[in-house]
KOLFILO-463466 format. One record per residue: residue number from 1; residue in three letters; x, y negated, z negated of N, C-alpha, C, O in turn; chain. Coordinates in pm, 1 decimal, always signed. Layout:
<nodes>
<node n="NUM" res="ALA" n_east="X" n_north="Y" n_up="Z" ca_east="X" ca_north="Y" ca_up="Z" c_east="X" c_north="Y" c_up="Z" o_east="X" o_north="Y" o_up="Z" chain="A"/>
...
</nodes>
This chain:
<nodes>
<node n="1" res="UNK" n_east="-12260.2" n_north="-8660.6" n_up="-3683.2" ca_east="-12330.5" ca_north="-8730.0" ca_up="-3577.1" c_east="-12414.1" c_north="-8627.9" c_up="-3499.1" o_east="-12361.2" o_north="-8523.7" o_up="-3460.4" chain="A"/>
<node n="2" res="UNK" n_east="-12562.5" n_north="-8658.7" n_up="-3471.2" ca_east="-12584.3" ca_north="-8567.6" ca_up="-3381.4" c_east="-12571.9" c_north="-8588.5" c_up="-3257.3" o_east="-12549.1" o_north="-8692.9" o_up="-3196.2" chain="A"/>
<node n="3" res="UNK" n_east="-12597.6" n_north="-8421.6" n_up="-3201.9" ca_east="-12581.6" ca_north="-8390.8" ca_up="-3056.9" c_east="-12638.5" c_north="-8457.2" c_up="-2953.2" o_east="-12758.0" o_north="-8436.0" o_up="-2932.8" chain="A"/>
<node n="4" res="UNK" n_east="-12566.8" n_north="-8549.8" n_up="-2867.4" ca_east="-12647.7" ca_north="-8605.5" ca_up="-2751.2" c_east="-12750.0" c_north="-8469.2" c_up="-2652.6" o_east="-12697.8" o_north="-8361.7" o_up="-2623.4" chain="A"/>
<node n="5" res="UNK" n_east="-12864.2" n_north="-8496.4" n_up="-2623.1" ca_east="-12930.7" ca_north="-8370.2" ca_up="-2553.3" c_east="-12984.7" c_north="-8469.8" c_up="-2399.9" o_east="-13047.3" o_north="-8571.2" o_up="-2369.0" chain="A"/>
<node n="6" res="UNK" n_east="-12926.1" n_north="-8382.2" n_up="-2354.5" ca_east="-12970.2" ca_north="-8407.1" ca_up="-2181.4" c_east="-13172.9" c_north="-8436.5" c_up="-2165.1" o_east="-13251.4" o_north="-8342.9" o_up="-2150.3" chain="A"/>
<node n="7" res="UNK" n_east="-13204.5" n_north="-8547.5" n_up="-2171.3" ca_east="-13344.1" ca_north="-8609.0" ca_up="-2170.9" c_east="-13415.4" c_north="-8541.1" c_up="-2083.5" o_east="-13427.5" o_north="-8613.1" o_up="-1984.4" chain="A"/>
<node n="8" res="UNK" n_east="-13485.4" n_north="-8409.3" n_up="-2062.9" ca_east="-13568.5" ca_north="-8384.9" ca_up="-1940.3" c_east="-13690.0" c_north="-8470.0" c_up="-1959.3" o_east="-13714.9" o_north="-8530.3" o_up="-2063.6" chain="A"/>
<node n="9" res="UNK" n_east="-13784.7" n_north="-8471.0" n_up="-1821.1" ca_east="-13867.5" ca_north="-8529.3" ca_up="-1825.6" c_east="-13965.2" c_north="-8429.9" c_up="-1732.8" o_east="-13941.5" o_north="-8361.3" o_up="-1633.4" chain="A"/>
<node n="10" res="UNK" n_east="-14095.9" n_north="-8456.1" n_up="-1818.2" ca_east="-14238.4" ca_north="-8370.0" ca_up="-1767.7" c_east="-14335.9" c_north="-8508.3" c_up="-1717.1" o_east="-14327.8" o_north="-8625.4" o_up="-1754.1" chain="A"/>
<node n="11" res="UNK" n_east="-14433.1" n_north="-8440.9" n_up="-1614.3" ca_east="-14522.1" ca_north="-8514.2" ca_up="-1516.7" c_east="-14639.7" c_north="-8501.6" c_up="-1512.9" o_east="-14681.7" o_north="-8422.4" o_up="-1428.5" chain="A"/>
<node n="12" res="UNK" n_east="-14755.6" n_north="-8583.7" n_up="-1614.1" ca_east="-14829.8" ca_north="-8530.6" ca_up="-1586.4" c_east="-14970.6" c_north="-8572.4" c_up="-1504.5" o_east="-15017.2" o_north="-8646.9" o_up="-1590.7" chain="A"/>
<node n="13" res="UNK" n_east="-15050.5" n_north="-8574.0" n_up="-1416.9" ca_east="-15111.6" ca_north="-8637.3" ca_up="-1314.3" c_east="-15281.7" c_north="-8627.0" c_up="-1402.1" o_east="-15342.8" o_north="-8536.7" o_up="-1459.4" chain="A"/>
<node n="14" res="UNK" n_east="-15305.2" n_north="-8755.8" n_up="-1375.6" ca_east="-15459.6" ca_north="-8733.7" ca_up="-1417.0" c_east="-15521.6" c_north="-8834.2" c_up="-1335.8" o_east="-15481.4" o_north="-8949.4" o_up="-1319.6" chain="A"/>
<node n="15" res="UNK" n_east="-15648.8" n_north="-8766.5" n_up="-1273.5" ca_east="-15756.7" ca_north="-8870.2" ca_up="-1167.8" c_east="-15867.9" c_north="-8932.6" c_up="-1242.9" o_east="-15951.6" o_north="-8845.0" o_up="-1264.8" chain="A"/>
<node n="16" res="UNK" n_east="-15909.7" n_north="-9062.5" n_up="-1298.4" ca_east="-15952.2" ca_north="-9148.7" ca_up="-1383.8" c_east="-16107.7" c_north="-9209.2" c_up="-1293.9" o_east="-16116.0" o_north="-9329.4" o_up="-1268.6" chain="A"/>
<node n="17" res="UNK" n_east="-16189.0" n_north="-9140.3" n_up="-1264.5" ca_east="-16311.8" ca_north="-9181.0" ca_up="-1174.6" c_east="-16407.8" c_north="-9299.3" c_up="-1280.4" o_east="-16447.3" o_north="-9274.0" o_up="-1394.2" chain="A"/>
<node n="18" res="UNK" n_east="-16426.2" n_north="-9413.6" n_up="-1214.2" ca_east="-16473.2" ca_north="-9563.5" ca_up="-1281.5" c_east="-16621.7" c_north="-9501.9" c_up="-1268.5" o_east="-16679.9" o_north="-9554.5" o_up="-1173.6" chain="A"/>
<node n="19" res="UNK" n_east="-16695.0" n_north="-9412.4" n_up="-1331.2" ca_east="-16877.0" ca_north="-9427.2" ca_up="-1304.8" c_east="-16969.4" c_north="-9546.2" c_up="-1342.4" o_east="-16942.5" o_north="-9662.9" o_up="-1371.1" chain="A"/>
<node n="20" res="UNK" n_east="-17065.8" n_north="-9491.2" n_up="-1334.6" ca_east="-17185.5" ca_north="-9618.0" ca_up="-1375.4" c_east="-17173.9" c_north="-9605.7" c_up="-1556.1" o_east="-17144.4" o_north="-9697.6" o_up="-1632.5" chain="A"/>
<node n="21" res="UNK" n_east="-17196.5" n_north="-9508.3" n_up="-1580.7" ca_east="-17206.6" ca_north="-9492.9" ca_up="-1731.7" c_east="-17073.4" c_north="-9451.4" c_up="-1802.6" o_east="-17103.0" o_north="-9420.7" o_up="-1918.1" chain="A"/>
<node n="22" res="UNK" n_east="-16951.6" n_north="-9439.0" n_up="-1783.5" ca_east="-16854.1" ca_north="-9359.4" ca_up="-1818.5" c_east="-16754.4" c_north="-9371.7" c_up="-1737.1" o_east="-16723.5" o_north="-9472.0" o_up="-1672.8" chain="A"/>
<node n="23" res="UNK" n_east="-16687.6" n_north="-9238.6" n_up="-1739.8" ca_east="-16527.2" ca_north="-9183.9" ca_up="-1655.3" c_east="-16575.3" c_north="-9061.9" c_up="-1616.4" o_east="-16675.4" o_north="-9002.0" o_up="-1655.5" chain="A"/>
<node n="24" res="UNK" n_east="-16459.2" n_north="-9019.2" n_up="-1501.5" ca_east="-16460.9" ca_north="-8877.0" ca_up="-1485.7" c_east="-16328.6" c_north="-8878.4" c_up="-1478.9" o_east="-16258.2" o_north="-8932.6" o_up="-1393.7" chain="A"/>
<node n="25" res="UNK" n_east="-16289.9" n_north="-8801.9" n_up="-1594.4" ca_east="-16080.8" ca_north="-8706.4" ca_up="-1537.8" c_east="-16110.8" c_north="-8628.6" c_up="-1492.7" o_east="-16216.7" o_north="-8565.8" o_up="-1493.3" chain="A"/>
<node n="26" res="UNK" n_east="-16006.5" n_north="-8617.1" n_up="-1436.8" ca_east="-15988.5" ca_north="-8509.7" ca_up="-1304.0" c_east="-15816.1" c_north="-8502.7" c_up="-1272.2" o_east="-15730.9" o_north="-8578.8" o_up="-1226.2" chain="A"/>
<node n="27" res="UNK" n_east="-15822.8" n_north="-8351.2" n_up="-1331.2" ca_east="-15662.1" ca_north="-8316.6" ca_up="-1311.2" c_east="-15672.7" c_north="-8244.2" c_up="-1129.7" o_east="-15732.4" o_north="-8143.5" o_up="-1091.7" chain="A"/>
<node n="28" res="UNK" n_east="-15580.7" n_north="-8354.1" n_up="-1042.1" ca_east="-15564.9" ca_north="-8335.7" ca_up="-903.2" c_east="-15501.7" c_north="-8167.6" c_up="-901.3" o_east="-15544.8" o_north="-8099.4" o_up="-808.2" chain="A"/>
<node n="29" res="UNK" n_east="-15426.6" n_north="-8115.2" n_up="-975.0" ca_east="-15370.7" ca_north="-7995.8" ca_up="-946.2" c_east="-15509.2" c_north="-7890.3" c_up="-1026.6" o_east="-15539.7" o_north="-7788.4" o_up="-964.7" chain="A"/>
<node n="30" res="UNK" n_east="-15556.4" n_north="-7909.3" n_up="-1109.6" ca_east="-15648.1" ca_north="-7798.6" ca_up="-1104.3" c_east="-15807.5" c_north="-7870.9" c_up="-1105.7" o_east="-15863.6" o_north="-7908.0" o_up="-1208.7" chain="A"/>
<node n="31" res="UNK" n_east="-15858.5" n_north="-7879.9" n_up="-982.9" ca_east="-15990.3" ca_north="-7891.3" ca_up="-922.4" c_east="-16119.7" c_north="-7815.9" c_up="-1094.5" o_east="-16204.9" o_north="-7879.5" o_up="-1156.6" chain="A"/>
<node n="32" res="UNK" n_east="-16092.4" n_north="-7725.5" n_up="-1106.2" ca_east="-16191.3" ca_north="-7672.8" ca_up="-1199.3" c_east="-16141.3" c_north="-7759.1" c_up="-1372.3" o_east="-16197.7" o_north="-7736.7" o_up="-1479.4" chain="A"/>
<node n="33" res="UNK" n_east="-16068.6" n_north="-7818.7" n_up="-1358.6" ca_east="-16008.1" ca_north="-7912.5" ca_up="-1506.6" c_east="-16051.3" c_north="-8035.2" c_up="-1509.9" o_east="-15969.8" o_north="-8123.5" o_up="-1482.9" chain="A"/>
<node n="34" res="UNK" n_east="-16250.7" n_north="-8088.4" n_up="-1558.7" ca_east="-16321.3" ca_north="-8187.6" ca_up="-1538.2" c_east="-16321.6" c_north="-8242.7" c_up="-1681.8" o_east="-16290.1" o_north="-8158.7" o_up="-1766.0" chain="A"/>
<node n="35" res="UNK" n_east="-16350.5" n_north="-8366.4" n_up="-1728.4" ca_east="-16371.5" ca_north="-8414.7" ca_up="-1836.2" c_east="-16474.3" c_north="-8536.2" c_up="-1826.4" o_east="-16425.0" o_north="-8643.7" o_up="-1792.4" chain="A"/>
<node n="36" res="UNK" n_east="-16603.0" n_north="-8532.3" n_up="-1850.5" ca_east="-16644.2" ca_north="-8645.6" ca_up="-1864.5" c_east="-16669.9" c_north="-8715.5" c_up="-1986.3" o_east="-16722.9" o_north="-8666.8" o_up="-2086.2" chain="A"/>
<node n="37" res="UNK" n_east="-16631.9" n_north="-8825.0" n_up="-1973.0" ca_east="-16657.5" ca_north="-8927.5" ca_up="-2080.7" c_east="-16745.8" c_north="-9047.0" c_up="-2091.8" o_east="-16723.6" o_north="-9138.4" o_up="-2012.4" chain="A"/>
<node n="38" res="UNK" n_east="-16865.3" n_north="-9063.7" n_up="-2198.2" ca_east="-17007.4" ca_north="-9161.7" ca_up="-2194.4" c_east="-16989.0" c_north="-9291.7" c_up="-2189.9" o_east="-16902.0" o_north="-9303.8" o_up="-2276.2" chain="A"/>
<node n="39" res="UNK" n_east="-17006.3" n_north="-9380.9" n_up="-2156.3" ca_east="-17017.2" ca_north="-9566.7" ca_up="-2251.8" c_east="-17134.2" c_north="-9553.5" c_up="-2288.6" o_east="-17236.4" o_north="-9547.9" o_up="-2220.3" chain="A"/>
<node n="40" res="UNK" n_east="-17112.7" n_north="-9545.6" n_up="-2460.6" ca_east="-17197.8" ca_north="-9520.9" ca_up="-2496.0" c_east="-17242.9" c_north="-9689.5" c_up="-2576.3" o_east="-17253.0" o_north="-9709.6" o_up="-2697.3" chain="A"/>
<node n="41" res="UNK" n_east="-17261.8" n_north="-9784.7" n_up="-2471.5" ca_east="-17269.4" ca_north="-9912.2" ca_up="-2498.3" c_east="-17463.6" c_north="-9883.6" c_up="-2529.5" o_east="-17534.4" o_north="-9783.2" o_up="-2537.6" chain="A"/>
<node n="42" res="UNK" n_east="-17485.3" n_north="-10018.8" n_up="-2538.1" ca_east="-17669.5" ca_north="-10039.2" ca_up="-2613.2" c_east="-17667.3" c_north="-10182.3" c_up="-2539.1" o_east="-17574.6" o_north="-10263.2" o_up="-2539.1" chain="A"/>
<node n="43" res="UNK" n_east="-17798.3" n_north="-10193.6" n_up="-2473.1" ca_east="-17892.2" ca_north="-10275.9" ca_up="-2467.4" c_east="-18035.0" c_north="-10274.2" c_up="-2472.3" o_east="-18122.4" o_north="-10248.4" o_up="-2389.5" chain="A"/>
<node n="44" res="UNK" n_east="-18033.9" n_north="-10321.4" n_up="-2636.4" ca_east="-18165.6" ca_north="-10321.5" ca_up="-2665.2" c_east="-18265.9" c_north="-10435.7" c_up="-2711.1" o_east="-18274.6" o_north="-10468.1" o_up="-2829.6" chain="A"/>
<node n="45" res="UNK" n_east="-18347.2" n_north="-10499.7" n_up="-2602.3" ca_east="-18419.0" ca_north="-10582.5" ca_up="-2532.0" c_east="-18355.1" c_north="-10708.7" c_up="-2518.8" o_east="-18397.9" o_north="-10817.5" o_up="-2557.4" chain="A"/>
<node n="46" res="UNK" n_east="-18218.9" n_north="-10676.8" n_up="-2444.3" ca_east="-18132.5" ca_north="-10860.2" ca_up="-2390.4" c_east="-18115.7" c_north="-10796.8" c_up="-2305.5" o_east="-18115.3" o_north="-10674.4" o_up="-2292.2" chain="A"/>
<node n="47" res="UNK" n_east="-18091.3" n_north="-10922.1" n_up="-2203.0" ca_east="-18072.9" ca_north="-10870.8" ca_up="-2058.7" c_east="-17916.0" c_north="-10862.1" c_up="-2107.9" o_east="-17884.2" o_north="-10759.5" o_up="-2047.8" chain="A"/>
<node n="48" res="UNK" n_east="-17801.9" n_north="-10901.7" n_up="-2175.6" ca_east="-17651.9" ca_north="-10877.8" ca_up="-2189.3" c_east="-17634.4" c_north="-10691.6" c_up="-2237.7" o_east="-17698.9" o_north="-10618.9" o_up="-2313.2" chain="A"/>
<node n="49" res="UNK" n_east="-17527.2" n_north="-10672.6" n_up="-2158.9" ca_east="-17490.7" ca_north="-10519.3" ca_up="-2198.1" c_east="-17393.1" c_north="-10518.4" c_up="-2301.0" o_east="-17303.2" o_north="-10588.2" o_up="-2254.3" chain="A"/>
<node n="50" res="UNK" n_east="-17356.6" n_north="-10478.8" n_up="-2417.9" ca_east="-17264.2" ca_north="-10437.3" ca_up="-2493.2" c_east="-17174.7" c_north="-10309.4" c_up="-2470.1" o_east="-17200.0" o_north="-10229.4" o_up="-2560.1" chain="A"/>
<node n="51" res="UNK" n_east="-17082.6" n_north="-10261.8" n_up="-2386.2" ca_east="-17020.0" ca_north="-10166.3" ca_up="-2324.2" c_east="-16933.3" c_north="-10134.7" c_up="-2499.7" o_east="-16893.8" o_north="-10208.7" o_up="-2589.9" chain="A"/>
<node n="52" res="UNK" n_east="-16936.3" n_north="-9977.1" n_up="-2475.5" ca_east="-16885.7" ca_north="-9918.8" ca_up="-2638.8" c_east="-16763.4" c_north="-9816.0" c_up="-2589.1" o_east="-16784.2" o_north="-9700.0" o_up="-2624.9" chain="A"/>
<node n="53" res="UNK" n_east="-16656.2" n_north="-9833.5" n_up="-2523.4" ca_east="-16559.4" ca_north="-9743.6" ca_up="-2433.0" c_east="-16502.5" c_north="-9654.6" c_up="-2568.0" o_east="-16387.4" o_north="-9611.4" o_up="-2574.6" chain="A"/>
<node n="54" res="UNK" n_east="-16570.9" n_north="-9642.3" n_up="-2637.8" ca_east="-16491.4" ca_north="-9521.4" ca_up="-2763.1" c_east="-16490.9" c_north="-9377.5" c_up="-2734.6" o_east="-16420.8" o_north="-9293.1" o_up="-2790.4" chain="A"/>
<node n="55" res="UNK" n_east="-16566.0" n_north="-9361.4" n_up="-2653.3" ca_east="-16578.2" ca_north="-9182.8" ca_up="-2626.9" c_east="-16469.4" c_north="-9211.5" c_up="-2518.0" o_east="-16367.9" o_north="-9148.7" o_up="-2548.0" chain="A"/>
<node n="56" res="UNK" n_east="-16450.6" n_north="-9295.5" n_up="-2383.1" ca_east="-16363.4" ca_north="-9317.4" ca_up="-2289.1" c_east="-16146.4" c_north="-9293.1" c_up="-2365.9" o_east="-16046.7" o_north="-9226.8" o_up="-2337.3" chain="A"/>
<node n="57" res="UNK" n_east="-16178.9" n_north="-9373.7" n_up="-2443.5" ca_east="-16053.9" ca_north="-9363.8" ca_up="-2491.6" c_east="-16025.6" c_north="-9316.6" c_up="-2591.8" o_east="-15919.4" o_north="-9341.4" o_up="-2649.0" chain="A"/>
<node n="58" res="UNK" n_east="-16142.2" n_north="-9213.1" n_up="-2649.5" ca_east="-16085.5" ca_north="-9074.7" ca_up="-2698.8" c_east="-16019.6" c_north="-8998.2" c_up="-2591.6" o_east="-15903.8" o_north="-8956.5" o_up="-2593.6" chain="A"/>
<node n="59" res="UNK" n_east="-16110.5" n_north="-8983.8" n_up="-2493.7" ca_east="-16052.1" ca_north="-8895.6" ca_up="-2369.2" c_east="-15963.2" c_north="-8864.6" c_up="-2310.7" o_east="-15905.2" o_north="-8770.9" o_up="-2255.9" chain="A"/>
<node n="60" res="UNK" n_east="-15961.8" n_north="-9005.3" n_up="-2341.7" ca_east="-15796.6" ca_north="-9026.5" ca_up="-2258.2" c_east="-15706.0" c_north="-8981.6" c_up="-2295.3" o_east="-15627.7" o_north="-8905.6" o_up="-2238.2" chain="A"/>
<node n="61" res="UNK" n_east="-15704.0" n_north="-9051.2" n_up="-2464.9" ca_east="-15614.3" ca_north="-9023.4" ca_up="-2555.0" c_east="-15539.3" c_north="-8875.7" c_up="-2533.2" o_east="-15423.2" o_north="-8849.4" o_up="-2501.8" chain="A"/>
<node n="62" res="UNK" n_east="-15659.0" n_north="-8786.7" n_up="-2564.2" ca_east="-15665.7" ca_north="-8693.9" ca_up="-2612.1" c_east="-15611.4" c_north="-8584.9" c_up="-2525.2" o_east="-15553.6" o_north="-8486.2" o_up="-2570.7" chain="A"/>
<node n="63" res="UNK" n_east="-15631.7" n_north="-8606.4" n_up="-2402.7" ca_east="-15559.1" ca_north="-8561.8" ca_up="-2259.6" c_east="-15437.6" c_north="-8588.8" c_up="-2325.3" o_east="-15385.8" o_north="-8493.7" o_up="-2383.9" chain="A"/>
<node n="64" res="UNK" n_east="-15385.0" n_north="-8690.5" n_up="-2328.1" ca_east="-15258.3" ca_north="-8714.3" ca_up="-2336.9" c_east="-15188.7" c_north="-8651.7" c_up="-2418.4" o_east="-15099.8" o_north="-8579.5" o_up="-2373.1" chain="A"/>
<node n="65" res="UNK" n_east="-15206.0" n_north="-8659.6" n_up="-2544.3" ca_east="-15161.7" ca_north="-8602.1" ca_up="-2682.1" c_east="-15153.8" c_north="-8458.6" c_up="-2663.2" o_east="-15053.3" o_north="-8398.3" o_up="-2701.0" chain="A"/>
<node n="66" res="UNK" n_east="-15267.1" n_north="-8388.6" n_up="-2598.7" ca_east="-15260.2" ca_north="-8212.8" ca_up="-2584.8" c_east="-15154.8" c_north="-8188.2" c_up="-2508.4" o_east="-15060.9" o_north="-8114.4" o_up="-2538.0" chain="A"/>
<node n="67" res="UNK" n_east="-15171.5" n_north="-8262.6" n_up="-2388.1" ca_east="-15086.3" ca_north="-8196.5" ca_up="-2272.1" c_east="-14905.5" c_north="-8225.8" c_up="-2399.9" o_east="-14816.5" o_north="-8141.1" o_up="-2407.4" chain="A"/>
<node n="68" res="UNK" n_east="-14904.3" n_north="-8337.2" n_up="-2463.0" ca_east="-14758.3" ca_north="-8336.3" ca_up="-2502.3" c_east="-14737.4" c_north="-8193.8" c_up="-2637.0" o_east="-14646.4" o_north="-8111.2" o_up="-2643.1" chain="A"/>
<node n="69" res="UNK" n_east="-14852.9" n_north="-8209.0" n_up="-2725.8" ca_east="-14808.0" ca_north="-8125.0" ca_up="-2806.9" c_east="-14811.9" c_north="-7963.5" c_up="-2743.6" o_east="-14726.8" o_north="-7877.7" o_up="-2767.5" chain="A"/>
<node n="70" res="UNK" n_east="-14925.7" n_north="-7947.4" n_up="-2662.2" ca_east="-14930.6" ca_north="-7818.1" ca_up="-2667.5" c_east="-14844.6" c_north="-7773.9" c_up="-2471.3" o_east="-14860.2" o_north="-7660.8" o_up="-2425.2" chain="A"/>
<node n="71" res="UNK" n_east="-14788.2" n_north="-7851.3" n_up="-2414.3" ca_east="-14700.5" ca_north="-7830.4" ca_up="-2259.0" c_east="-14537.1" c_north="-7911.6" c_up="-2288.7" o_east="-14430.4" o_north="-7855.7" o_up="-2263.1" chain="A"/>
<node n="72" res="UNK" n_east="-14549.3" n_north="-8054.3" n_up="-2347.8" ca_east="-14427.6" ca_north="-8071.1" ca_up="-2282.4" c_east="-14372.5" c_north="-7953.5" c_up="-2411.8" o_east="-14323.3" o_north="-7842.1" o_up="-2394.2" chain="A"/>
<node n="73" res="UNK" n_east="-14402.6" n_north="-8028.2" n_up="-2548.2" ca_east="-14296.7" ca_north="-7936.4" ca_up="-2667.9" c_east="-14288.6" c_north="-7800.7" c_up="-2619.4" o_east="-14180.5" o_north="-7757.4" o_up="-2579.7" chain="A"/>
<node n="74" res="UNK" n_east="-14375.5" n_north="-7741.3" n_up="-2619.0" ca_east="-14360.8" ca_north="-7583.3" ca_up="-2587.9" c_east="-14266.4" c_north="-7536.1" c_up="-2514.1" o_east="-14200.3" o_north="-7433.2" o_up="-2528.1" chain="A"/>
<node n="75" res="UNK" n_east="-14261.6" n_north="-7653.9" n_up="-2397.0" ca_east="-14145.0" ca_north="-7644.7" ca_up="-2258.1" c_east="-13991.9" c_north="-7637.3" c_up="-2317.5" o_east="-13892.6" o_north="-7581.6" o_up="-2270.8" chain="A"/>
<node n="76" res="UNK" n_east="-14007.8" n_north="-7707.0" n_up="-2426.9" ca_east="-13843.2" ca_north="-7773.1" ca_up="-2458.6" c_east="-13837.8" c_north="-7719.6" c_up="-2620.4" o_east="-13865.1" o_north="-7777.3" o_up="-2725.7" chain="A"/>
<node n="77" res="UNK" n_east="-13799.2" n_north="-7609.3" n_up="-2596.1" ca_east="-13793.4" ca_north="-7565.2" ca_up="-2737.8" c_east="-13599.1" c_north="-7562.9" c_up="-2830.1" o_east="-13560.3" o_north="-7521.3" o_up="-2939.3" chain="A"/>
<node n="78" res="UNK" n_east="-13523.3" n_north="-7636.1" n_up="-2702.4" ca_east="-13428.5" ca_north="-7600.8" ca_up="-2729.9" c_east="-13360.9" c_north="-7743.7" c_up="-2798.5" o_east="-13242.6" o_north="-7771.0" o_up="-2778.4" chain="A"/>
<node n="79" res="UNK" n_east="-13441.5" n_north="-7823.0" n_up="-2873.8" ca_east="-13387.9" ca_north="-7909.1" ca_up="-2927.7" c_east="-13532.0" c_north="-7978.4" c_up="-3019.3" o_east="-13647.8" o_north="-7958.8" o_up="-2982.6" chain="A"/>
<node n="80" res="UNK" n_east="-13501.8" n_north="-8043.6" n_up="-3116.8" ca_east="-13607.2" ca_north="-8114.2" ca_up="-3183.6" c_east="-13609.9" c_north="-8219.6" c_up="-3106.2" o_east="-13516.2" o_north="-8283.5" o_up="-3058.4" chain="A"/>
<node n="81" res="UNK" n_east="-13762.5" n_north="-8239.0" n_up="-3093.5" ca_east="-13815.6" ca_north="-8360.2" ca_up="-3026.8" c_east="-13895.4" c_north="-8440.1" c_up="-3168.7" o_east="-13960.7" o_north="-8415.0" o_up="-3270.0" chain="A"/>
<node n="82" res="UNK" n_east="-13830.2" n_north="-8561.4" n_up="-3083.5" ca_east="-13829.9" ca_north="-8643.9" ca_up="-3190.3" c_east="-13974.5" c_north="-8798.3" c_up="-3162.8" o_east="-14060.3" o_north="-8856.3" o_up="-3229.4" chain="A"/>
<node n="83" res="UNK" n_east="-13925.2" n_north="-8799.2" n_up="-3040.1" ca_east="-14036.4" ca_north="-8923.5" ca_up="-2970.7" c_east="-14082.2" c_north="-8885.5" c_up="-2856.3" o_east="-14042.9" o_north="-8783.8" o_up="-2799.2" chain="A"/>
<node n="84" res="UNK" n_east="-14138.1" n_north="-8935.3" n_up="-2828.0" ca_east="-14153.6" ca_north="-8963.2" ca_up="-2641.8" c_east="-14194.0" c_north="-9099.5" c_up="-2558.3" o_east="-14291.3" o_north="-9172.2" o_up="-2578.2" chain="A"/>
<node n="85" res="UNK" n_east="-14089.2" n_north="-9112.7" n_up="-2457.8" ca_east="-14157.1" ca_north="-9243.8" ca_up="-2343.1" c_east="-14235.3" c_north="-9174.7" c_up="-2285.3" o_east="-14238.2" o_north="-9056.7" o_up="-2250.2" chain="A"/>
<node n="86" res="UNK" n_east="-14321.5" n_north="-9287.9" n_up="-2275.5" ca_east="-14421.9" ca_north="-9245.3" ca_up="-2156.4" c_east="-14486.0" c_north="-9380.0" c_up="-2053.1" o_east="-14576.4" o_north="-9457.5" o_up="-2084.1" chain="A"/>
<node n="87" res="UNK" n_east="-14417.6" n_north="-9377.5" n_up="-1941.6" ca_east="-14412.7" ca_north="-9427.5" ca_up="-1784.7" c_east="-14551.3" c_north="-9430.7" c_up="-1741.8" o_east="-14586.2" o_north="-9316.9" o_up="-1710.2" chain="A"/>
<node n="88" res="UNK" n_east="-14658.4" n_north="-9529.5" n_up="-1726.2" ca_east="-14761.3" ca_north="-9473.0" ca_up="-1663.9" c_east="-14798.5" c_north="-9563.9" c_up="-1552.4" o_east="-14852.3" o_north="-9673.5" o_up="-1567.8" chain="A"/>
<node n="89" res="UNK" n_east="-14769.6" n_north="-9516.5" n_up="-1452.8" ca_east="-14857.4" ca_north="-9558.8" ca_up="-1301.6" c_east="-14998.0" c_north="-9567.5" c_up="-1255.7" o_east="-15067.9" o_north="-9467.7" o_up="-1237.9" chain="A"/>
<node n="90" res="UNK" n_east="-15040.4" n_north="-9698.0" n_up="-1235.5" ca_east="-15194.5" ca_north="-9619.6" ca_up="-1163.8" c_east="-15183.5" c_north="-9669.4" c_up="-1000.5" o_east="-15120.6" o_north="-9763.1" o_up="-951.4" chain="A"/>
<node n="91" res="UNK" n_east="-15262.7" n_north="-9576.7" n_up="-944.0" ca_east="-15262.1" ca_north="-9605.3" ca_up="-791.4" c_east="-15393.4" c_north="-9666.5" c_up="-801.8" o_east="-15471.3" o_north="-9619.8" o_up="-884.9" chain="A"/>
<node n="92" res="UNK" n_east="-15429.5" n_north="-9765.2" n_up="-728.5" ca_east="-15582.1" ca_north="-9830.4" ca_up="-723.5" c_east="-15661.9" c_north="-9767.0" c_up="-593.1" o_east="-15625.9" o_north="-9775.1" o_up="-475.6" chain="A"/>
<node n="93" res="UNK" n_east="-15791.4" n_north="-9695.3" n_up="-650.4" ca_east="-15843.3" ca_north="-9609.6" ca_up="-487.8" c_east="-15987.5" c_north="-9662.7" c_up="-537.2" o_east="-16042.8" o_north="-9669.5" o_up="-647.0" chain="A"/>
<node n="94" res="UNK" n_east="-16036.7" n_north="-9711.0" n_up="-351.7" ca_east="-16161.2" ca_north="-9770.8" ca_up="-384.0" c_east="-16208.9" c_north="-9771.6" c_up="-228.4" o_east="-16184.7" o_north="-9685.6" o_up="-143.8" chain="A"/>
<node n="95" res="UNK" n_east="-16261.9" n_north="-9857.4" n_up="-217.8" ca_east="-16342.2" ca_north="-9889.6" ca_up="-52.1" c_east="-16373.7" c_north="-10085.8" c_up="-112.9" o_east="-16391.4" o_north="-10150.4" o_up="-216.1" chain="A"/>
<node n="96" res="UNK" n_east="-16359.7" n_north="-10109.9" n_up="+80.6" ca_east="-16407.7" ca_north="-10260.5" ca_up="+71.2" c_east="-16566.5" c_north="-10286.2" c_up="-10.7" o_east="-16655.9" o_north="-10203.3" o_up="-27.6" chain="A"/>
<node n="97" res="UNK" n_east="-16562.2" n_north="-10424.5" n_up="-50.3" ca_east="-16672.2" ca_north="-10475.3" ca_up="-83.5" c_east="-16770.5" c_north="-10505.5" c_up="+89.9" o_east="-16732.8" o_north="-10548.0" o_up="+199.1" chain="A"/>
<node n="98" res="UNK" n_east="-16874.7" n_north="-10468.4" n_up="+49.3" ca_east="-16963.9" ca_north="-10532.1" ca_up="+181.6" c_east="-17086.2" c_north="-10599.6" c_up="+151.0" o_east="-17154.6" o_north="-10647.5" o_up="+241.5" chain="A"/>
</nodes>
């Protein structure tokens, strides 16, 4: 049977800015750690927009996936990792409509 291992858990914070054309991440603990990402949607001659969020949720993705392979594993070398949960919160930040 294997060894039960005491579950730590890692935190990781990312600021998700809604632009006109795209995103901006923005890791709150390091100010100089920017990522922007395009919608690289098409409208060509309809007034309807076709929004294309594929570069957006590479981004995201991809944040995500690094920070696990290359921070949490690295952190926890003292057992095989096998899966991971992952908990995600968003806080909603904006200003009134006027």
């Amino acid at each position: 049977m294997a060894k039960t291992v005491n579950n730590p858990k890692e935190k990781m914070r990312m600021n998700i800015e809604l632009a006109d054309n795209g995103i901006i991440i923005r890791n709150p603990e390091n100010e100089d750690e920017v990522t922007l990402a395009i919608d690289r949607g098409h409208n060509i001659g309809r007034c309807d927009y076709e929004a294309d969020h594929t570069d957006e949720y590479q981004a995201i993705g991809k944040k995500i996936l690094d920070w696990l392979l290359d921070v949490v594993i690295e952190k926890h070398t003292d057992f095989i990792i096998t899966n991971f949960d992952i908990d995600v919160v968003a806080t909603c930040k904006g200003r009134e409509f006027r």
